[in-house]
Every structure is written in C-alpha cells, then in structure tokens.
C-alpha positions, 0 to 999 in steps of 0.5 A: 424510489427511495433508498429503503425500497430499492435495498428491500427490493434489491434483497429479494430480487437477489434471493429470487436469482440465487434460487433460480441460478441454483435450480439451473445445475449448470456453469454459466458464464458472467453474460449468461447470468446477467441476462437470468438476473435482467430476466427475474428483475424485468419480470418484477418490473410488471408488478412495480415501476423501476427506471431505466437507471434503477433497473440498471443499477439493480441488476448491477448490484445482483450481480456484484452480489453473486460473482463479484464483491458485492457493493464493494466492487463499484467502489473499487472500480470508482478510479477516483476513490483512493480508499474504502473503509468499511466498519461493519455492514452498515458503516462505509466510508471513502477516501476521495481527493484527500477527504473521507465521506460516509456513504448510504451504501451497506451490506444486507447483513454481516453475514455476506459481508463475511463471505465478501472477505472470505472470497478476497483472502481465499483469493489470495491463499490466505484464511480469516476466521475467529482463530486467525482474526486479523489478516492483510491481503490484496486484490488481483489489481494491487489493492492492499487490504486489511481485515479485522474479524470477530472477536477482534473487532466489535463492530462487525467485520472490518475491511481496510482497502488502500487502492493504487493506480493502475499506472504507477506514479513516476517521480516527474508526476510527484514533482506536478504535484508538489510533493518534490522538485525538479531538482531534489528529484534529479537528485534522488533519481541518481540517488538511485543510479549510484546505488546509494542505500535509501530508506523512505520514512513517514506516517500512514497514509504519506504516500511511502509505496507509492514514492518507492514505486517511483524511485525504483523505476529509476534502477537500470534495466539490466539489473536483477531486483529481488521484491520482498513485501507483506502483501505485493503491491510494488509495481516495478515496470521494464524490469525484466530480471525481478523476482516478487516474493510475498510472505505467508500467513500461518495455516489453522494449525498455526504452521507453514508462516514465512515471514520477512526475515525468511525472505530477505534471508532467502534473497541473499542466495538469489544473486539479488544486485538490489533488495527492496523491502516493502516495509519493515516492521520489527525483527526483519530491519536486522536482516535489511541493514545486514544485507544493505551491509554485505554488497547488497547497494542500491537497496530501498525500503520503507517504514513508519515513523514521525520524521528522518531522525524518529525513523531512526530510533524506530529501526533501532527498537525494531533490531532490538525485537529480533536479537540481543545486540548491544545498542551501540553495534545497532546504531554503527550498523544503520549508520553504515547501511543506510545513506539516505532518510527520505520523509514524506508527510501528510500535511494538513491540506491532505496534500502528501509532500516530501519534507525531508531529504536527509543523509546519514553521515555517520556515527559519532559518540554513541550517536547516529548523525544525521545531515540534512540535505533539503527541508521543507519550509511552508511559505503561505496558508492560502484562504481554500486551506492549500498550504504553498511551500517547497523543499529547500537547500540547506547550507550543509553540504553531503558528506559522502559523494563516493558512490556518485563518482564511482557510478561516473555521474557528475552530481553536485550537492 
C-alpha cells in the first residue's frame, strides 16, 4: 500500500473509531480500546487487502491518535533519536546519531497537531494559546520541549522535543565517548567533591544538561541539593535530601508567573548546602553569583556562550539586565564566585567534545582573568570526517588549590 493509501485510510478508520468510542458512553481502559480499533480496522480489512504489518501499524497510529501523542509518540519512544522537530503539520525532522533527516511521516491536519501540543503543555500545568504563543514544556520521561504558535510562527505550529536518556550519562561514559579524559574527569569529579563552584558553558546542542547531570552525580550523598530549572529535567540520582523546583509561566490574566529569580531567591531559605541552576538566561545570574557568594560552594550551573572567555561577558549583560550595578562590581563578583568555566562544543563531525577546562583566577584591572587549565587540540581529520583529538594540559598551573586541601583530597594540577 502506498504511503498516500494508507494516511487517507488511516484517517477514515480514525474517525470511524472516535464515532464508535464516542457512541460507547463508557471509560474504557487503553487494552479495552485497542481491541474496538483492531475490531473497526479488521472489519475494513474484508473490503481492501491490509498486511500484517500494515494492519499493526494502522491500529498503532489510531490508537497513538486518540490516547496518546499521535505520530509524535513512535517517535518518542524510538530510544535512537535524540531529537524531533516538527515545523508545522506536514514538516518533520529528527535527530539520529548526530544527523537530521526529514521524515514521510505528518500530522492529517493542523488542527490536531494543535490538540497534540494542548495535551503536552496541559500535562504539565502550563497553557498555549495566541495570547501566550511560545511556552517550554516537558514530558512525563524528561524531554525538554519548545512550542511555537500562531501568530508567532507562520508555518504551522512548531514543536522543538530534545530527548534525554533514560539512564543518565555518567562522566566515565563521556570519557568513552571522547568528550573527556581519564584525567580531566578525575579532576572535575573532585571538582565536585571540594565544592569548587563551576559553570558549564557552550552552544545549543553541546551537551551542557547532560554533562551537568554527570558531574552532580559526583556531590556526596548526605548532602541536601536544591534543583531550580525552566523546565525539569536534571536527573540527579542516590540523592536523598533533593528538593526539585521548576518556574511557572504567567496564567491568561498575565499573573501567577515565578521566575528563576523567584526560586534562587526562595532557596536561600531552604538550607540548601548546593544550588544548581539549570541555566541561566538573564537577570537571574545576579541571583546565582550572589548566592555562590554567600556560603553557598559547591554550586553548578549552565549557560550559553561561544567559548569560557565569551561566557563571561555574557553573565556580565545578563546581570546588567536585572540591576543597575557598576560594571566594574559585576566583573569582581563572577570573579569571585565562579572557580571553574567548563566549555563544551559541537565539532563539525557532530561529536559533542569538552574543549576547555578554564579557571577563573581572579580580577585584575578592570579585567576578569581567566586561566586555562586543559584545551582541546585537534590532531587529525580522518577520511569519514571523524576529527581525532583530546584535551591537553596547558603549562599554567591552577592558582587556587585551597578548596581541595580543606576537602582532604590530595590533587595535583
């Protein structure tokens, strides 16, 4: 059966099984109403030919259409694709391995990939509509999602779905994979265990969640850890005392929002021994620095930025959004609040690689000073396109070891 067939088949079967779960008036459980839908498409079968395979496939889609995320959710429960972007209902692409492909697969209009989006969002509290037309949301598994409505977008409705393991990466999986070594991973992990404050800087789609997830795997157990993000998605394991807090969007009358600042503030009076910040954005890196400034060691956090020294002057514009501070005050207090700049970035192989491991020395002036520690140096392009390379010592040698003796651990940089 040819593609066109079977989604103009697909549709009507999908109509007969909501006229005929409809005209039921009773809650029926999800086995109870794949059996109607195998019925309805079994009685079709009489009148044209259907496969095995097809047949399964059809009922899967009905089904995904009434319960689930219609032909969203083979997609999200495909454990290979790594991202799903959808631009409008007949445009849909994902991430495989590091490489975007456009799939035949579409939405039978925009109207129902509009109730899709409404049910994900709702899901999680939240609401999408022309007057609130952009919202980030997730998924019961973890997925970070972006939505895009009219009149915003012009191209239908747009759905952005970054998916995360089910098992967190742990640092020793990244060292496999190349993005670190054995010993810059030794050395983050009692990064961690000393309670030195880092900040993981990179581009989209560097791996910035996911090498934060790895390293706070590393914070001691007995530790209290407060968790402030946009949309939840750390997965911060065998830790007992964690408190997770996620901000709330406005309601349709504009009120009821909490913001990032809200929640670091908020923290503060929780007895937090670490905060991490999922990412920062704007006004809230005030917060963040003041509370890595007030006892609060140990902190991570991520941002966006081109590289350690560029991640810099972004938390200085992002400070200078929220509060009419002197520039020379903002740039003493990341100096003092952030010990370490990790950047990741995305090479052009698509391999997601750790190219620096910077220390923030201090401030000198009128300048932050920033002291590499390891940087990634390419050695060879092989002919498939892999790039081979590692990250490298540098002669300098860190400047402030004082939280690693008072933590009793023995490191050496």
């Amino acid at each position: 059966m040819i593609l066109e067939e079977k989604l103009a088949l697909t549709a009507e079967l999908k109509e007969l099984a909501r006229l005929k779960l409809n005209s039921l008036n009773t809650e029926l459980s999800d086995e109870e109403i794949e059996e109607k839908i195998e019925e309805i498409v079994l009685q079709k079968h009489t009148d044209i030919y259907i496969s095995p395979i097809e047949k399964r496939e059809i009922v899967e889609n009905i089904f995904n259409s009434i319960r689930r995320l219609d032909v969203l959710q083979p997609l999200i429960d495909d454990k290979s694709i790594t991202e799903i972007m959808v631009n409008g209902p007949d445009n849909i692409f994902i991430e495989r391995d590091g490489k975007v492909s456009k799939l035949e697969t579409r939405f039978e209009s925009s109207e129902k990939l509009e109730n899709v989006i409404r049910n994900i969002v709702s899901a999680v509290d939240r609401t999408v509509n022309e007057a609130v037309p952009i919202v980030d949301a997730r998924l019961q598994d973890g997925s970070r999602i972006n939505v895009v409505m009219s009149p915003i977008a012009l191209n239908g409705p747009i759905i952005t779905i970054r998916k995360f393991p089910e098992k967190p990466f742990t640092v020793d999986q990244l060292v496999k994979l190349g993005s670190l070594t054995d010993e810059t991973a030794r050395l983050l992990e009692n990064m961690v265990k000393a309670k030195y404050n880092i900040f993981i800087s990179g581009g989209t789609g560097s791996g910035k969640t996911t090498f934060l997830n790895a390293l706070s795997n590393f914070i001691p157990k007995d530790e209290r850890i407060i968790t402030i993000e946009d949309s939840a998605e750390l997965q911060i394991k065998g830790v007992e005392n964690i408190v997770r807090m996620e901000t709330r969007n406005a309601n349709t009358e504009g009120k009821g929002a909490i913001t990032i600042r809200e929640l670091i503030k908020t923290s503060l009076r929780m007895r937090p021994e670490r905060i991490i910040v999922g990412e920062v954005r704007g006004g809230e890196a005030l917060d963040m620095l003041q509370a890595m400034n007030t006892g609060h060691d140990g902190s991570l956090s991520t941002g966006h930025a081109n590289s350690a020294a560029d991640m810099l002057s972004r938390l200085e514009t992002m400070v200078l959004t929220g509060a009419e501070i002197p520039l020379e005050a903002i740039r003493k207090q990341i100096a003092s609040a952030i010990d370490i700049i990790v950047h990741l970035s995305r090479l052009r192989d698509k391999s997601r690689r750790t190219v620096e491991i910077s220390e923030v020395s201090g401030y000198k002036d009128g300048e932050i000073i920033l002291n590499p520690i390891y940087v990634f140096e390419e050695e060879k392009e092989l002919e498939d396109g892999r790039i081979c390379g590692c990250l490298k010592r540098t002669k300098n040698s860190m400047i402030h070891m004082e939280k690693f003796r008072l933590a009793g651990l023995n490191q050496e940089v």
